[in-house]
C-alpha positions as CSV (number, residue, x, y, z in Angstrom):
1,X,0.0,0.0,0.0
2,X,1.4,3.6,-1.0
3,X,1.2,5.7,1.9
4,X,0.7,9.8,1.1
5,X,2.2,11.7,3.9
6,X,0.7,15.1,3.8
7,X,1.2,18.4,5.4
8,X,-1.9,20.7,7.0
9,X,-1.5,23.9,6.9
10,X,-3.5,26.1,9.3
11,X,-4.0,29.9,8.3
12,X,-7.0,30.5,10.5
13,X,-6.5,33.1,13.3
14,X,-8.2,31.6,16.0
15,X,-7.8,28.3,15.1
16,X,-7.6,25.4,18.2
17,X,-6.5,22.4,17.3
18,X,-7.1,19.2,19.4
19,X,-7.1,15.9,18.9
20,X,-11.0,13.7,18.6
21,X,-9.5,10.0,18.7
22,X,-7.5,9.0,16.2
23,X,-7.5,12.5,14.6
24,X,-7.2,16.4,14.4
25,X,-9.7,18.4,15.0
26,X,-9.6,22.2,13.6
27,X,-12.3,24.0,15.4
28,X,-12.6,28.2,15.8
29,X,-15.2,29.8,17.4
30,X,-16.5,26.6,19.3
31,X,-17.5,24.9,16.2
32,X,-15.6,21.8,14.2
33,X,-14.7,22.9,11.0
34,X,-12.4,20.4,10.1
35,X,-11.0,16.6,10.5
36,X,-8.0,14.8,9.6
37,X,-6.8,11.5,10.4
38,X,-3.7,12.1,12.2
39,X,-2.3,8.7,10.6
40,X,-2.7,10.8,7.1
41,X,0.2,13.8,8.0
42,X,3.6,14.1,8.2
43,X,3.3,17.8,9.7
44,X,1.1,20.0,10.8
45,X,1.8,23.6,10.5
46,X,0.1,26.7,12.1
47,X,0.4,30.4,10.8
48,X,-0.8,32.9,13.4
49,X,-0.7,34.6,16.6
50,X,-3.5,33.3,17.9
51,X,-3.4,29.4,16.9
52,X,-3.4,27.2,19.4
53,X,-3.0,22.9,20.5
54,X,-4.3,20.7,23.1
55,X,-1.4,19.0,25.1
56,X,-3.5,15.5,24.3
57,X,-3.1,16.3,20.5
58,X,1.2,16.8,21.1
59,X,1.2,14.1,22.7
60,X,-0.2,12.1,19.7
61,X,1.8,13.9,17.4
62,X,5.0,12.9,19.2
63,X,3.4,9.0,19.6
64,X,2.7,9.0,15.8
65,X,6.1,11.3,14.4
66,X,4.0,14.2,13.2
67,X,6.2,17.3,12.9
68,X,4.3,20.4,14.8
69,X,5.5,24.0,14.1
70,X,4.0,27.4,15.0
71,X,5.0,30.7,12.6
72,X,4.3,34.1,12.5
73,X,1.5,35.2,9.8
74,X,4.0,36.2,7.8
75,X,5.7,32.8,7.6
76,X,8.9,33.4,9.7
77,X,9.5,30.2,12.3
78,X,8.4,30.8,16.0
79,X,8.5,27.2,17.8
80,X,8.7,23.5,17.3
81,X,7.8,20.0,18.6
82,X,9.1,17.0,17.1
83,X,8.8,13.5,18.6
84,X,10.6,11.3,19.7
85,X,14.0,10.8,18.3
86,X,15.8,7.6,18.9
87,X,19.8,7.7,18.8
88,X,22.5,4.4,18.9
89,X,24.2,4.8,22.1
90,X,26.7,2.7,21.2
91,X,27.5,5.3,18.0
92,X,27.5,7.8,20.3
93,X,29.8,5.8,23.2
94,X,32.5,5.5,20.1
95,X,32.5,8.9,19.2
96,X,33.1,10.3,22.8
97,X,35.9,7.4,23.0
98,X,37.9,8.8,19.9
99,X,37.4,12.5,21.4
100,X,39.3,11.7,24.1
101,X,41.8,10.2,22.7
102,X,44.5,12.4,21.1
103,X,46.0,10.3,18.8
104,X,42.4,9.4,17.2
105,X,41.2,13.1,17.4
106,X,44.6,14.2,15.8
107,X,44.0,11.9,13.1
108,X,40.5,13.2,12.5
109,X,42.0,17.0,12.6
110,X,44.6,15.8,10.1
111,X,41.5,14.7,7.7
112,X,39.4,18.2,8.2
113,X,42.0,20.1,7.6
114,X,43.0,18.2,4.5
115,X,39.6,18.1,2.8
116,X,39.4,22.8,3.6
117,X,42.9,22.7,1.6
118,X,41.7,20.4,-1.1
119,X,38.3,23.2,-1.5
120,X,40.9,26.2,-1.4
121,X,41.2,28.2,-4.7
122,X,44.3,27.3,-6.8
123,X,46.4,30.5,-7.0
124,X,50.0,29.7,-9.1
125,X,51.1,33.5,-9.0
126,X,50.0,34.3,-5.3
127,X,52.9,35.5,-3.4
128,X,54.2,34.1,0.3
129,X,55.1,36.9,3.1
């Protein structure tokens, strides 16, 4: 089964947004005015001042890894909630162990300073002080 993972874009100032069961509920003005499987999104985006969410719907969102993210009216980024976000420890043990080790970290200095030189511009006639 193809899957659509779709984005809901709120615009409505005034807009509470809570979660009916499996779903999200767009109400303003004490009245529903819209319903979405929350199994349907992959985000869920609200433009506005005034827009707000029920903790029970972040909740959800975070349960089913639907991206939440508040902006101005004017589009530019206020706040974000993401969910859960698994990491490998044992990546993350490794990398700690070959920071504290000099001759590893040395070696991995040697490398990022190599690759800046290699993306340097080429300058034959460029004269040394």
């Amino acid at each position: 089964m193809k899957t659509h993972l779709n984005t809901l874009f709120v615009t409505l100032e005034g807009a509470y947004l809570r979660r009916d069961g499996a779903a999200v509920e767009v109400r303003h003005n004490h009245e529903s005015k819209l319903r979405v499987p929350l199994h349907n999104l992959d985000g869920i985006v609200c433009f506005g001042w005034d827009c707000a969410t029920s903790a029970a719907l972040m909740a959800a969102c975070a349960e089913a890894n639907v991206s939440l993210s508040f902006h101005t009216p004017h589009g530019k980024f206020i706040a974000a909630a993401q969910g859960f976000v698994s990491g490998n420890v044992l990546l993350r043990r490794a990398q700690y162990r070959h920071a504290d080790d000099p001759t590893s970290s040395a070696a991995i200095a040697r490398n990022l300073v190599a690759a800046q030189n290699s993306q340097l511009p080429h300058r034959p006639h460029a004269r040394h002080a």
